[in-house]
C-alpha positions in Angstrom: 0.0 0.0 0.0 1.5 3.2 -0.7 1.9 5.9 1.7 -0.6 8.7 2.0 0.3 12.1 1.9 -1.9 14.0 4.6 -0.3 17.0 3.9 -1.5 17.5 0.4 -4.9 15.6 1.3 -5.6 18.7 3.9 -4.4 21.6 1.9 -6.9 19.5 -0.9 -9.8 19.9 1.9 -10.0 16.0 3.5 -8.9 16.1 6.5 -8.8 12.7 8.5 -11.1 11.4 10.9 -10.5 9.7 13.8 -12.4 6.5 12.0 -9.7 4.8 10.6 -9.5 5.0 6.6 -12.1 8.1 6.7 -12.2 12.1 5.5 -14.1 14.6 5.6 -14.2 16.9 2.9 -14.5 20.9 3.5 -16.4 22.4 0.2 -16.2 26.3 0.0 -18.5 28.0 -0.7 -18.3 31.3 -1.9 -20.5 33.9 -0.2 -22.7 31.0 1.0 -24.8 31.3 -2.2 -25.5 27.4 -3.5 -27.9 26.7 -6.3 -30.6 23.7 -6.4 -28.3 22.0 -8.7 -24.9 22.1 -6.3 -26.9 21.0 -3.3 -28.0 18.2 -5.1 -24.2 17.1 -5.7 -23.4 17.5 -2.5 -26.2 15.7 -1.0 -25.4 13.0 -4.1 -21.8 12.1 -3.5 -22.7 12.4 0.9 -25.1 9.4 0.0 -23.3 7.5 -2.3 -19.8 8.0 -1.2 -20.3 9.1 2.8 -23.2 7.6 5.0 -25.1 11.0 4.0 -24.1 13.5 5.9 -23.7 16.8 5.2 -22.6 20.0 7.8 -22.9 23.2 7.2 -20.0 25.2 8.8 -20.4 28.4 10.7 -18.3 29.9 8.2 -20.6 29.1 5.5 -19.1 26.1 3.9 -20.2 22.4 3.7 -18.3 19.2 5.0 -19.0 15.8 4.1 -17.8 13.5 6.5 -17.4 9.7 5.9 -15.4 9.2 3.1 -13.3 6.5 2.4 -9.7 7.0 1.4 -10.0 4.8 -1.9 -13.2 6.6 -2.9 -11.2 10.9 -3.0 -10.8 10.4 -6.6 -13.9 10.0 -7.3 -15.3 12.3 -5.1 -13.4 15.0 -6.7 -14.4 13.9 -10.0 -18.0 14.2 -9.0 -17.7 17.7 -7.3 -15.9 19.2 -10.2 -18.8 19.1 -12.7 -21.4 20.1 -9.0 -23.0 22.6 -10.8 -22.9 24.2 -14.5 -22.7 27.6 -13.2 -20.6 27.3 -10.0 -18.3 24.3 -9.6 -17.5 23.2 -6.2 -14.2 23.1 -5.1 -12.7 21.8 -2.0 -11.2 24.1 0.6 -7.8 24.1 1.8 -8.8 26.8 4.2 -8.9 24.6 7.5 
């Protein structure tokens, strides 16, 4: 197995949880302002990559905790296209 880079995973936005094997992502959001359609990403890859969960920070931004370490790709891939007119991104800001 090769060694995981937590550094580059945080500044990325996953931050490790103290489950073994899980992250949870920080999302910015800019200004707070979400459409319909990026909620529905979210809310997509919390239920089919977390165990569909989704905070809301106090800061305005949106975590989704329970993902697995083989399953970042993918979550990336899925939260690049979250929205035609307002990608999501994930936060180094931690």
């Amino acid at each position: 197995m090769a060694k995981i880079d937590y550094s580059a995973l945080k500044k990325g936005g996953f931050m490790r949880q103290k489950q073994k094997g899980y992250f949870s992502l920080r999302i910015q959001v800019v200004g707070g302002n979400l459409t319909s359609e990026n909620i529905r990403a979210v809310a997509d890859v919390a239920d089919k990559y977390g165990k569909g969960y989704v905070h809301m920070t106090s800061r305005q931004g949106v975590e989704i905790p329970f993902i697995n370490f083989e399953n970042i790709e993918e979550v990336r891939a899925e939260l690049a296209d979250g929205g035609k007119n307002c990608p999501l991104h994930s936060s180094g800001n931690v």
